[in-house]
C-alpha positions as CSV (number, residue, x, y, z in Angstrom):
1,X,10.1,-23.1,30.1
2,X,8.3,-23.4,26.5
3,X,11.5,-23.1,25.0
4,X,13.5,-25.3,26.8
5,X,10.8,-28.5,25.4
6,X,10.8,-27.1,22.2
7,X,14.9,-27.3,22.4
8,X,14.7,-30.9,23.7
9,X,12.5,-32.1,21.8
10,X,14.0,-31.0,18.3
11,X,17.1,-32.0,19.6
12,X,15.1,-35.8,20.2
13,X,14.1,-35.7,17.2
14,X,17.2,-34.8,15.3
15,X,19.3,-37.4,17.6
16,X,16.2,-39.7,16.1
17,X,16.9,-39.0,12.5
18,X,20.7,-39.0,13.0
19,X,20.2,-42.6,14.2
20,X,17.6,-43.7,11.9
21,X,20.4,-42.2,8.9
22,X,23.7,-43.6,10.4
23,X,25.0,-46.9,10.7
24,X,27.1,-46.3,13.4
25,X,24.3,-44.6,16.0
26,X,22.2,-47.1,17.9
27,X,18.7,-45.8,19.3
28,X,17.8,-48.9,20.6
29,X,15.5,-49.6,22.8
30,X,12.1,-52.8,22.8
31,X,9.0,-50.8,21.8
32,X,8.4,-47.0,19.5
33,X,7.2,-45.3,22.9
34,X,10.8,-46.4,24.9
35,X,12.8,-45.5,21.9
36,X,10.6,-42.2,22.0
37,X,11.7,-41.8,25.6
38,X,15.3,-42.6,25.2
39,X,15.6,-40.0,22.9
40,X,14.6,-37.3,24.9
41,X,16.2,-38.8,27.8
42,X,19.7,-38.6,25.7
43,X,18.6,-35.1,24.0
44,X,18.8,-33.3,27.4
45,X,21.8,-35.4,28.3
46,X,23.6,-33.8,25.0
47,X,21.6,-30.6,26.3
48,X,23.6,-30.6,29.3
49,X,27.0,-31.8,27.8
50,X,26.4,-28.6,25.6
51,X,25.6,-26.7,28.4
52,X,28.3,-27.6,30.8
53,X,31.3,-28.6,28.5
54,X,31.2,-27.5,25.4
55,X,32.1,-23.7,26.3
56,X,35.1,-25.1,28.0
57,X,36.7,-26.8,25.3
58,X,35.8,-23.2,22.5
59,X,37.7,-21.7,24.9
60,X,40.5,-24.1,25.2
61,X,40.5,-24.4,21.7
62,X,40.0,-20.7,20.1
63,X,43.5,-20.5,18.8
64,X,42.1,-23.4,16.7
65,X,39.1,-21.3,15.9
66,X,40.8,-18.5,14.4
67,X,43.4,-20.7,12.4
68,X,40.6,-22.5,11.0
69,X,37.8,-20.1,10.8
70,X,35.5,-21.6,12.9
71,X,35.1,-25.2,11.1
72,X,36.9,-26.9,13.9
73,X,32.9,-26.7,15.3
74,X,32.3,-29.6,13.3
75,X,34.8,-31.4,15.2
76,X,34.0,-30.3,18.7
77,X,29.8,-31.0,18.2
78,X,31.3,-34.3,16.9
79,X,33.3,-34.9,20.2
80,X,30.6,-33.5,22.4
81,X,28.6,-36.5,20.3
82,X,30.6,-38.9,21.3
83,X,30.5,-37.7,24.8
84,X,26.9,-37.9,24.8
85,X,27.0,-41.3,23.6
86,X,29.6,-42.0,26.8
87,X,27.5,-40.4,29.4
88,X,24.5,-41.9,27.8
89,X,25.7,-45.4,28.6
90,X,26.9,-45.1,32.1
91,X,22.8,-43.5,32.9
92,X,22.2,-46.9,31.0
93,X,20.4,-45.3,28.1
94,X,19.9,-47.3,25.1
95,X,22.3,-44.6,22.4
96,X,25.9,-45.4,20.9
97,X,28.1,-43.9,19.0
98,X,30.4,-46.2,17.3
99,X,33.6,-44.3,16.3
100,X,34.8,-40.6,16.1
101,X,34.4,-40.4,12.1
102,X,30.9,-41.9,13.0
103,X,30.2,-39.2,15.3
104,X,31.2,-36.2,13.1
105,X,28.9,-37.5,10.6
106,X,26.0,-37.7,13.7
107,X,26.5,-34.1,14.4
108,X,26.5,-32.6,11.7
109,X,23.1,-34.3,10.8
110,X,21.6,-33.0,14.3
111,X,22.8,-29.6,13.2
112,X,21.4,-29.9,10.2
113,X,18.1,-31.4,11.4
114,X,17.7,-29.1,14.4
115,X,18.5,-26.1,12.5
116,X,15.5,-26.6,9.9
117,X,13.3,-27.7,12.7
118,X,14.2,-24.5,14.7
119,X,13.4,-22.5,11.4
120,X,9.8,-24.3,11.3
121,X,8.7,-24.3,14.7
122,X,11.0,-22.0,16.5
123,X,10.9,-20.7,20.2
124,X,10.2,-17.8,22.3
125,X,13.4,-16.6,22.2
């Protein structure tokens, strides 16, 4: 259980700093404590897109992993992204994404951020 808040809320906070970086990713939201709550709110929505549908389309899309050695990643966390910021708008959460280049961009910032905040604070697992 310890680890799945420690995942959510570095992803929140990456998703924060994604949309604090780039232009085109709206965190929006009236006072610091909703905007606060709409990340984590949208971090385990993107938790569950990653979850449910981003093993779906690695596996649809493997020939593309071997023919491009695995950087077509940056283009599927960019889609799921862009999903996110889809689903996040019909559960009327305050996040957008404005475009697919926009998205890429996004998500490979939350990787980025996530990935050093995983290395300093870390999980159980």
């Amino acid at each position: 259980m310890k680890s799945f808040v420690v995942k959510t809320l570095i992803n929140a906070a990456a998703i924060w700093v994604a949309a604090w970086i780039v232009d085109g990713i709206s965190l929006s939201g009236g006072s610091t404590w909703h905007k606060v709550l709409t990340a984590v709110l949208v971090a385990l929505v993107f938790g569950v897109v990653n979850w449910i549908i981003k093993p779906v389309v690695k596996l649809l899309s493997l020939p593309l992993f071997i023919l491009t050695l695995g950087l077509i990643t940056f283009v599927i966390n960019g889609l799921m992204l862009w999903l996110t910021s889809w689903a996040s708008g019909r559960l009327s959460l305050d996040f957008h994404v404005d475009g697919v280049w926009t998205a890429l961009l996004g998500a490979l910032i939350i990787s980025i951020v996530s990935w050093g905040l995983h290395l300093a604070f870390g999980d159980d697992d």
